[in-house]
N, C-alpha and C positions, 0 to 999 in steps of 0.2 A: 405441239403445244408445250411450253415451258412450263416447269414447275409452279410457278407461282401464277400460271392463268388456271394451272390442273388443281390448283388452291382453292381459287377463285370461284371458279367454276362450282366446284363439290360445297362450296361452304354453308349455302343452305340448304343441306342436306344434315348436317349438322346435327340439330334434333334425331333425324330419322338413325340416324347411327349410333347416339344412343339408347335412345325407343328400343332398338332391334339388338342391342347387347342387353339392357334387360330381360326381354322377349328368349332371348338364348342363355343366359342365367336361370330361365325358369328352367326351359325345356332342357337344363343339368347340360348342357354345351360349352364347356369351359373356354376352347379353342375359341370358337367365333365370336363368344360374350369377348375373349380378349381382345380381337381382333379387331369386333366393332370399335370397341371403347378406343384404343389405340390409334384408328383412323380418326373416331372424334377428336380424340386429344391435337392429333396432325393438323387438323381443319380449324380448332380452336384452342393454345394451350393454355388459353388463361381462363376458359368453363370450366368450374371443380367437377362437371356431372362426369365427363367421363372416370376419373378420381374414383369419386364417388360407387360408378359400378365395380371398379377394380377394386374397391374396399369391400362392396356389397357379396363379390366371387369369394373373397378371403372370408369373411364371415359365413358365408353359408358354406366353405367347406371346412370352422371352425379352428380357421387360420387367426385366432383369437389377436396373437402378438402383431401382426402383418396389417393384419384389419384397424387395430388401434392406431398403428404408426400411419395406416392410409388418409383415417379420419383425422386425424392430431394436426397431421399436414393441412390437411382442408383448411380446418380451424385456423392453423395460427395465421394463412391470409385472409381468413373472413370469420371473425370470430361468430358472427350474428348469423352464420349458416346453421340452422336449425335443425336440417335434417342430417346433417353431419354428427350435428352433437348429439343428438338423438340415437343415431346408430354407434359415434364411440361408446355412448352409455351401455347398449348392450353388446358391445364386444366387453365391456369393464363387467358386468354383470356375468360374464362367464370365466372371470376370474376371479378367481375364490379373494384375493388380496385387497380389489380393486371393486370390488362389488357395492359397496357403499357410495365410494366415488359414481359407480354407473346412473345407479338406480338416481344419485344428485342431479349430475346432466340432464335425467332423462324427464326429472319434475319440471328443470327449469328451461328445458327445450317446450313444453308442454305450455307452462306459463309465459314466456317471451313468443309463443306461436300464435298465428291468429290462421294458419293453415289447416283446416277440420282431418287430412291424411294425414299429416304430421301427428296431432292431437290424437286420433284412434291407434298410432300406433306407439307413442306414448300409455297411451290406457292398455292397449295389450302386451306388452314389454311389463309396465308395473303389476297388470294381473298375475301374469306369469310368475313373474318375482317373488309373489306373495305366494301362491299357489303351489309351484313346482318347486324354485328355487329355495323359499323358504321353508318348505320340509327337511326334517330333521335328516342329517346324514343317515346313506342306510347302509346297513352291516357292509361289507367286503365280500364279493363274491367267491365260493368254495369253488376251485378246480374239480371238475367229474373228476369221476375212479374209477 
C-alpha cells in the first residue's frame, strides 16, 4: 500500500486520533498525547485541532510562551476560532504582562460563542481570575534553616 492509499485509508480515523491525544493529555501521557496529535496532523494538516492539543500539552505543563505561540498560530488562519482564543486568553492570564490582554480574549471568545463548553470555560477561566489570580501578591517564600 503506497502512502497516499495509507492516507486515505486512516483519514477517518481522524477525529479518533485526536479524541485519544486529548484522552492521553489527561491521563499526564505526554509521549502518546504527541504522537496522536502528530498522526492527526499527517491525516489532516489543515484541522487546527491537532494544533490545538499540542497547545493544550504546552499549557498544562505551563509552557506559558509555547502555548501562546501554538494558539496565536491557530488564530492568525482562523481568527473566529473560539476555542483557541479562549485558551491563548488563559495562557495570557498566566503572564503577569499579558493578563489583561487574556482575561479581553477570554470575554470576547464568550460573547462571539454560541458553544455552551466554550462559554463554561470562559466562566471558569474569569472566576479564577477574579478569585485566585486576583489576590493580592503574597510575601516571598523563606528558605528553611
Amino acid at each position: 500500500m503506497d502512502e497516499e492509499s495509507l492516507l486515505e485509508f486512516f483519514s477517518e480515523d481522524y477525529s479518533l486520533f485526536v479524541e485519544a491525544g486529548f484522552v492521553a493529555v489527561k491521563q499526564l501521557d505526554e509521549i502518546a498525547a504527541r504522537r496522536l496529535f502528530k498522526a492527526a496532523e499527517v491525516l489532516n494538516p489543515d484541522n487546527p485541532a491537532s494544533q490545538l492539543g499540542l497547545g493544550y500539552i504546552a499549557l498544562n505543563k505551563l509552557h506559558v510562551t509555547e502555548a501562546a505561540t501554538i494558539f496565536e498560530a491557530i488564530l492568525k488562519k482562523d481568527p473566529e476560532h473560539r476555542l483557541a482564543q479562549a485558551l491563548l486568553g488563559v495562557a495570557y492570564l498566566l503572564s503577569q504582562d499579558k493578563k489583561k490582554r487574556g482575561e479581553q480574549l477570554i470575554l470576547e471568545a464568550k460573547d462571539k460563542c454560541d458553544d455552551p463548553t466554550i462559554k463554561n470555560l470562559a466562566d471558569v477561566c474569569l472566576d479564577w481570575l477574579q478569585k485566585d489570580l486576583g489576590a493580592k501578591s503574597l510575601p516571598p517564600l523563606k528558605a528553611p534553616m
